[in-house]
NUFI-408086 format. One record per residue (C-alpha): residue in three letters; x, y, z. Coordinates in nm, 3 decimals, always signed. Layout:
N
{vokol=ALA	east=X	north=Y	up=Z}
...
END
This chain:
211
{vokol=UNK	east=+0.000	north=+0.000	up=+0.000}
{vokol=UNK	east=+0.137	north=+0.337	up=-0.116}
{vokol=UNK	east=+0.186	north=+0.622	up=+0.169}
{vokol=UNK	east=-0.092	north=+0.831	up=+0.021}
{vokol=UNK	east=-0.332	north=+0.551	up=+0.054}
{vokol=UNK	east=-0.204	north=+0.406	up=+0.401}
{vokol=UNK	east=-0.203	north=+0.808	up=+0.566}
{vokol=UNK	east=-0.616	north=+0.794	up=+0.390}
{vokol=UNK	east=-0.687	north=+0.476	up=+0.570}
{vokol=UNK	east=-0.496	north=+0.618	up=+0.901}
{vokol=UNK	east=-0.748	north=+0.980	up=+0.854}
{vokol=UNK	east=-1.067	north=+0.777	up=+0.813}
{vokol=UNK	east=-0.989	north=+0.554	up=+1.107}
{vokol=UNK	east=-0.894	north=+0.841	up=+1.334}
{vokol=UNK	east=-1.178	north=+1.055	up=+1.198}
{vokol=UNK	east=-1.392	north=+0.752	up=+1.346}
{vokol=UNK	east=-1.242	north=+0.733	up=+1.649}
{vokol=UNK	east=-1.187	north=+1.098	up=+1.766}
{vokol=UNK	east=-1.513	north=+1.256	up=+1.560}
{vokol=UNK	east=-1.456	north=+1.607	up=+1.785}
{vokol=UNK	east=-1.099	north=+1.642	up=+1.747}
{vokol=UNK	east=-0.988	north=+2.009	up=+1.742}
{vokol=UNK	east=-0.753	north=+2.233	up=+1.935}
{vokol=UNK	east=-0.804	north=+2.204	up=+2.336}
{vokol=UNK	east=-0.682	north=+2.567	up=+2.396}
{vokol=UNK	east=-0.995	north=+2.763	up=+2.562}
{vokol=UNK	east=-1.049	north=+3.039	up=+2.332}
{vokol=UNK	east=-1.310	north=+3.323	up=+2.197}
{vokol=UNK	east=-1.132	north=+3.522	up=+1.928}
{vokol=UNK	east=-0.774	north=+3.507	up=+1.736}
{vokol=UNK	east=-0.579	north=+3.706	up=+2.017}
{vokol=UNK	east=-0.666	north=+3.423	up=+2.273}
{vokol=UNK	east=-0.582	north=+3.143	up=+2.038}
{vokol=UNK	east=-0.246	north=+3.315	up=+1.953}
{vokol=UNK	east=-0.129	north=+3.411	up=+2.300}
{vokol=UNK	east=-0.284	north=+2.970	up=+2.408}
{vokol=UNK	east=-0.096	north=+2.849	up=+2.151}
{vokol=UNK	east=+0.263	north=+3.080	up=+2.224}
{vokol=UNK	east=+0.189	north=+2.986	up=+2.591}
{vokol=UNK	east=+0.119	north=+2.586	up=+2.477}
{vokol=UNK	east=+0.513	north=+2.559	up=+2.450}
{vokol=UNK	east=+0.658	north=+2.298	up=+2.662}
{vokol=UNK	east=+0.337	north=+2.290	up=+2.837}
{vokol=UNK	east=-0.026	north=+2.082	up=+2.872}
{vokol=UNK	east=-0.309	north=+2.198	up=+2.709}
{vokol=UNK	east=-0.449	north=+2.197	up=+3.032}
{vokol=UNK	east=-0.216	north=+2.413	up=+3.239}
{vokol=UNK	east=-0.231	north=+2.707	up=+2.958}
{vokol=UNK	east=-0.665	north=+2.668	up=+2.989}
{vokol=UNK	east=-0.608	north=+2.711	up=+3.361}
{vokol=UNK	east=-0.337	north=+3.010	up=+3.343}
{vokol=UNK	east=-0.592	north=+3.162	up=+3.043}
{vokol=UNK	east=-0.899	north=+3.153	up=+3.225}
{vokol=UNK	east=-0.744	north=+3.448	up=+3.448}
{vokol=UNK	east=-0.514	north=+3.593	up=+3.209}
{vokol=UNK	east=-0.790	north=+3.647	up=+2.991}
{vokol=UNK	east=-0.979	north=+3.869	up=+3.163}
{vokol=UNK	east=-0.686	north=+4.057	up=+3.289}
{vokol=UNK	east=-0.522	north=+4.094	up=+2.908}
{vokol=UNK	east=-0.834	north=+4.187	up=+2.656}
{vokol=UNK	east=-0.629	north=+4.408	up=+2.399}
{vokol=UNK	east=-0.326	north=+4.375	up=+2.241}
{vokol=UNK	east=-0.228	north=+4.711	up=+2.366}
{vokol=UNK	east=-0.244	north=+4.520	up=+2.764}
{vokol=UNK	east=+0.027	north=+4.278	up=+2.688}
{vokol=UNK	east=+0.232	north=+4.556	up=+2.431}
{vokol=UNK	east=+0.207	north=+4.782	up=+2.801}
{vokol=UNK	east=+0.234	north=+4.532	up=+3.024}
{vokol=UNK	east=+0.511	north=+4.509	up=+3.337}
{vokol=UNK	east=+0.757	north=+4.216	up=+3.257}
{vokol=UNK	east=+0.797	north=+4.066	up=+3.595}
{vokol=UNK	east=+0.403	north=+4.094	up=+3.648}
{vokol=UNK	east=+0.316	north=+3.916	up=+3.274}
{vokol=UNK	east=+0.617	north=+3.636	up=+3.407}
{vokol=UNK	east=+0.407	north=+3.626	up=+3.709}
{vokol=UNK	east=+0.083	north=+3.528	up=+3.577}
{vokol=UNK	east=+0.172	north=+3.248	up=+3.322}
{vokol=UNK	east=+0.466	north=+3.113	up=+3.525}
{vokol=UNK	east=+0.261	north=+2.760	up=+3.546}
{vokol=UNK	east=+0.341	north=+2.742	up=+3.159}
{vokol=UNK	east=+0.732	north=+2.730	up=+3.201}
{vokol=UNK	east=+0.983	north=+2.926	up=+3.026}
{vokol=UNK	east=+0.754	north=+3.207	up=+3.182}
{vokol=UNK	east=+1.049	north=+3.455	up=+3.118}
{vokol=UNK	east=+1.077	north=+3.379	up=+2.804}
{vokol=UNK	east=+0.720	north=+3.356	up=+2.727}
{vokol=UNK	east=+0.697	north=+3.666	up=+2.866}
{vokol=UNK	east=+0.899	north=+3.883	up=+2.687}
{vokol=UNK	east=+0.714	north=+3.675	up=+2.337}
{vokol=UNK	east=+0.385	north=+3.836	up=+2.472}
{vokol=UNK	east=+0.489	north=+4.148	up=+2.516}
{vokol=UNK	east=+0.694	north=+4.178	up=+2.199}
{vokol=UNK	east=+0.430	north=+4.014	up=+1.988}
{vokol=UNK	east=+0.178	north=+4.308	up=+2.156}
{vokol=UNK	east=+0.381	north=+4.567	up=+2.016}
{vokol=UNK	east=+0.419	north=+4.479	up=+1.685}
{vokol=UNK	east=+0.049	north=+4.394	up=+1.661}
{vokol=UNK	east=-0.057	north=+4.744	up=+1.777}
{vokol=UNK	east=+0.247	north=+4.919	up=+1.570}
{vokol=UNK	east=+0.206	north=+4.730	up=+1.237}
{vokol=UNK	east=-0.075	north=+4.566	up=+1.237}
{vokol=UNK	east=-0.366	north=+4.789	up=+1.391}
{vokol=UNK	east=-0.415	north=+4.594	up=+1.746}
{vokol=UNK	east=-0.525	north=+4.277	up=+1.525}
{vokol=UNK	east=-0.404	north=+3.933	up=+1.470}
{vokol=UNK	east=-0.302	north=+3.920	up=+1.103}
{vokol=UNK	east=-0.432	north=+3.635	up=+0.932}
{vokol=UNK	east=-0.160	north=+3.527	up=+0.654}
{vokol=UNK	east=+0.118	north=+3.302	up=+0.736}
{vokol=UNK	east=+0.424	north=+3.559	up=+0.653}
{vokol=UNK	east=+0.271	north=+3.857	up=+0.904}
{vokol=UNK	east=+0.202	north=+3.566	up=+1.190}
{vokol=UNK	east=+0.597	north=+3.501	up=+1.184}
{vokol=UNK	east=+0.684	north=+3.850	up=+1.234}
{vokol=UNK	east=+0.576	north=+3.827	up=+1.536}
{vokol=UNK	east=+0.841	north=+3.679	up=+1.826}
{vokol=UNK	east=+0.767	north=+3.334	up=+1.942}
{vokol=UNK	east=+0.546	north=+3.233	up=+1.655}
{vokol=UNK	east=+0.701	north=+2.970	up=+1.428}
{vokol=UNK	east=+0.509	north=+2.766	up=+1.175}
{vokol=UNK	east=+0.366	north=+2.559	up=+1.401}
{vokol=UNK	east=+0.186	north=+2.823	up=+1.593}
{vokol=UNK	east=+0.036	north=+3.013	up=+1.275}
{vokol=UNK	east=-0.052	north=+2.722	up=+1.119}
{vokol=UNK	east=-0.282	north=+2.678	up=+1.455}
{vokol=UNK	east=-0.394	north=+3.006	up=+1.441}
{vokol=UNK	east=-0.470	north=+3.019	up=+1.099}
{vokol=UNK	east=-0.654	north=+2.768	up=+1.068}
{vokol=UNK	east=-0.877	north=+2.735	up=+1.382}
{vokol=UNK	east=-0.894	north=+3.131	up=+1.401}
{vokol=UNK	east=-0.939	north=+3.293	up=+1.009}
{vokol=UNK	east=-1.039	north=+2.887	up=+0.880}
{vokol=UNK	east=-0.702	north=+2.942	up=+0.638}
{vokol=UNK	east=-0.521	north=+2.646	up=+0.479}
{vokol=UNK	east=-0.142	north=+2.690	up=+0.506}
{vokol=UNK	east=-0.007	north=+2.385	up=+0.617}
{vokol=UNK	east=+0.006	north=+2.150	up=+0.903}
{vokol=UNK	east=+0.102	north=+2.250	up=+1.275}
{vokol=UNK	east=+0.396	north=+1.973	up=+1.336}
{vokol=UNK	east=+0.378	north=+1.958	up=+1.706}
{vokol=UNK	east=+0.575	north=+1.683	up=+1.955}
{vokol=UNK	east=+0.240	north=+1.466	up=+1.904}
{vokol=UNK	east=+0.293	north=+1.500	up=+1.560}
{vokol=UNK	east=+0.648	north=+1.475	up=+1.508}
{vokol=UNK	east=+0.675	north=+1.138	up=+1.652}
{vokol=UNK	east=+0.355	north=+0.935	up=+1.508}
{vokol=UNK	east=+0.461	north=+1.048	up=+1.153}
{vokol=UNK	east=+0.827	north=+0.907	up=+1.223}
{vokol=UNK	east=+0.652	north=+0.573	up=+1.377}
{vokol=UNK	east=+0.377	north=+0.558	up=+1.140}
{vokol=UNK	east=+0.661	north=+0.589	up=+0.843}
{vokol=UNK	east=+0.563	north=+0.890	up=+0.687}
{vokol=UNK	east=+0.897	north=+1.088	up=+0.743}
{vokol=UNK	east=+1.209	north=+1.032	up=+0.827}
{vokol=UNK	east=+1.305	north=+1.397	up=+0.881}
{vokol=UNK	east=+1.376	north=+1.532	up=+1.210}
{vokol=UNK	east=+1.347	north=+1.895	up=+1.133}
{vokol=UNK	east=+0.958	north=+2.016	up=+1.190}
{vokol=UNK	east=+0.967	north=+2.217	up=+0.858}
{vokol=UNK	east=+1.078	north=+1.943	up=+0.685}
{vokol=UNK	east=+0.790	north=+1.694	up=+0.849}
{vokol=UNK	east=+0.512	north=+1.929	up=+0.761}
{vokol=UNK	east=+0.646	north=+1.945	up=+0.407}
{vokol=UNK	east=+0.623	north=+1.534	up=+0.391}
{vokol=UNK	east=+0.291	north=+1.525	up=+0.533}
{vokol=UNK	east=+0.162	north=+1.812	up=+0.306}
{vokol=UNK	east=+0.280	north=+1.566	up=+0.012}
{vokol=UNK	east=+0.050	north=+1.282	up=+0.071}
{vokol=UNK	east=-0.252	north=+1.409	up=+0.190}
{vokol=UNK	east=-0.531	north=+1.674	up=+0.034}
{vokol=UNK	east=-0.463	north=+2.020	up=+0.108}
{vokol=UNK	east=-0.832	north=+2.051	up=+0.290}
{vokol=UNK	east=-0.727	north=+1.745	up=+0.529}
{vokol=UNK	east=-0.393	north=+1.931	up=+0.674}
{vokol=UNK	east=-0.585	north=+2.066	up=+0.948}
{vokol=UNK	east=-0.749	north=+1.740	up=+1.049}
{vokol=UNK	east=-0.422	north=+1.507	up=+1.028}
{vokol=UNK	east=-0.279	north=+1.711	up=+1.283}
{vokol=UNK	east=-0.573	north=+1.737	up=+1.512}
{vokol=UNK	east=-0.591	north=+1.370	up=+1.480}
{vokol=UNK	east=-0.244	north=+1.287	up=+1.563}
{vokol=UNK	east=-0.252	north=+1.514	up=+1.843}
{vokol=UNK	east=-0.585	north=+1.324	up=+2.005}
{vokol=UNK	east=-0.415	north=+1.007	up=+1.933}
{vokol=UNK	east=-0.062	north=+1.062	up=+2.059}
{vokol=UNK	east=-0.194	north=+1.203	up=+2.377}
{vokol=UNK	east=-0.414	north=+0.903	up=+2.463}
{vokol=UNK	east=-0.269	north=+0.607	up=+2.286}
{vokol=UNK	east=+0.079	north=+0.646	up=+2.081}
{vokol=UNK	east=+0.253	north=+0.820	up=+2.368}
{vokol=UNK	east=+0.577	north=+0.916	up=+2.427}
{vokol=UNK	east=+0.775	north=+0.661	up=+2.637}
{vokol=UNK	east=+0.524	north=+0.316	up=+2.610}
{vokol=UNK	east=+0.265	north=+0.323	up=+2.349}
{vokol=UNK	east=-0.050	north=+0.117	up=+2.358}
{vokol=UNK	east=-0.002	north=-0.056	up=+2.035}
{vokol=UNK	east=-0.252	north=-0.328	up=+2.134}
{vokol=UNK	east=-0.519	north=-0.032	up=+2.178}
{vokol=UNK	east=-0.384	north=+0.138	up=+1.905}
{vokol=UNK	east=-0.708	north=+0.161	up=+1.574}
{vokol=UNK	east=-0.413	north=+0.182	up=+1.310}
{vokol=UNK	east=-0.158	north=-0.032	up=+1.407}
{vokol=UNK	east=-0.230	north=-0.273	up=+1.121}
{vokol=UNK	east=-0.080	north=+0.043	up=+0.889}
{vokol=UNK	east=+0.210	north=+0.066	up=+1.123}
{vokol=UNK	east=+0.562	north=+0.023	up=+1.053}
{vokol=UNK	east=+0.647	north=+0.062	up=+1.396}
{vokol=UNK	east=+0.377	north=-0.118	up=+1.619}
{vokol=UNK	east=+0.481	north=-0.348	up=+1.854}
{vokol=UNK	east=+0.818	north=-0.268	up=+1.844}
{vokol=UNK	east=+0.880	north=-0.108	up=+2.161}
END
């Protein structure tokens, strides 16, 4: 079975399985998705809804994190990790969307990589769950590893996964692939023991039962 055939199989079994797969970040316009997903960085999903559900209310505009006090931003999303760093992404990414882009979240992939802390992965999130735009797929940890073990890369480099995966799959799926591997890394092809013998697709993988 060719890899364009084996990754449809892999979509409509996952599809099945996980029918309300979509982005866990608690969110209720593009700014909050943007500043989730920056936050989402060596974090849990649910951590960054917990640290959001305050922040949120205290952070509204782009113009509160472009004026916000350093230490006191660090402060309230220190339960993400790399808070400092995270930080100063926030607060840069503020002032360059008030500055250049009018206090909004741009919705094209070459304006969301202006912005500091937002790689592919992150705009590719954005794009697609905020402005319903198609640019490619968001390669996160989830997704890095079940496209090495399912055999559909054997690139390293996230760039260089997402343009593998973007190969063998419809453009209007790109979205759904990841949100699918996501949902089914978390709960079944994890990290250190996966459950192969709970696993829906392990009959179209390379690597199951190998660990």
């Amino acid at each position: 079975m060719e890899d364009k055939e084996r990754v449809q199989k892999i979509v409509e079994i996952l599809t099945k399985e996980y029918p309300n797969a979509k982005t866990a970040l608690r969110h209720s316009n593009p700014l909050e998705l943007l500043v989730a997903t920056m936050l989402s960085a060596q974090s849990t999903d649910e951590t960054v809804n917990k640290v959001t559900k305050t922040l949120f209310k205290k952070y509204q505009e782009a113009d509160d994190y472009a004026n916000a006090d350093l230490d006191e931003l660090e402060c309230d999303i220190k339960p993400t990790g790399f808070y400092r760093n995270k930080a100063k992404y926030l607060k840069g990414a503020g002032q360059i969307l008030v500055e250049t882009f009018g206090s909004r979240v741009p919705d094209t992939m070459d304006e969301l990589t202006m912005l500091p802390g937002v790689a592919r992965k992150t705009a590719n999130i954005v794009l697609s769950n905020a402005f319903g735009v198609i640019e490619g797929i968001a390669v996160d940890t989830h997704v890095q590893r079940l496209a090495k073990r399912l055999g559909l890369t054997h690139n390293r480099n996230p760039d260089k996964i997402e343009e593998d995966l973007m190969k063998l799959i419809p453009k209007n799926q790109w979205p759904k692939l990841a949100d699918l591997l996501i949902f089914h890394g978390r709960l079944v092809c994890k990290a250190r023991k996966p459950l192969c013998a709970n696993c829906v697709v392990s009959s179209f993988c390379p690597s199951a039962f190998t660990f």
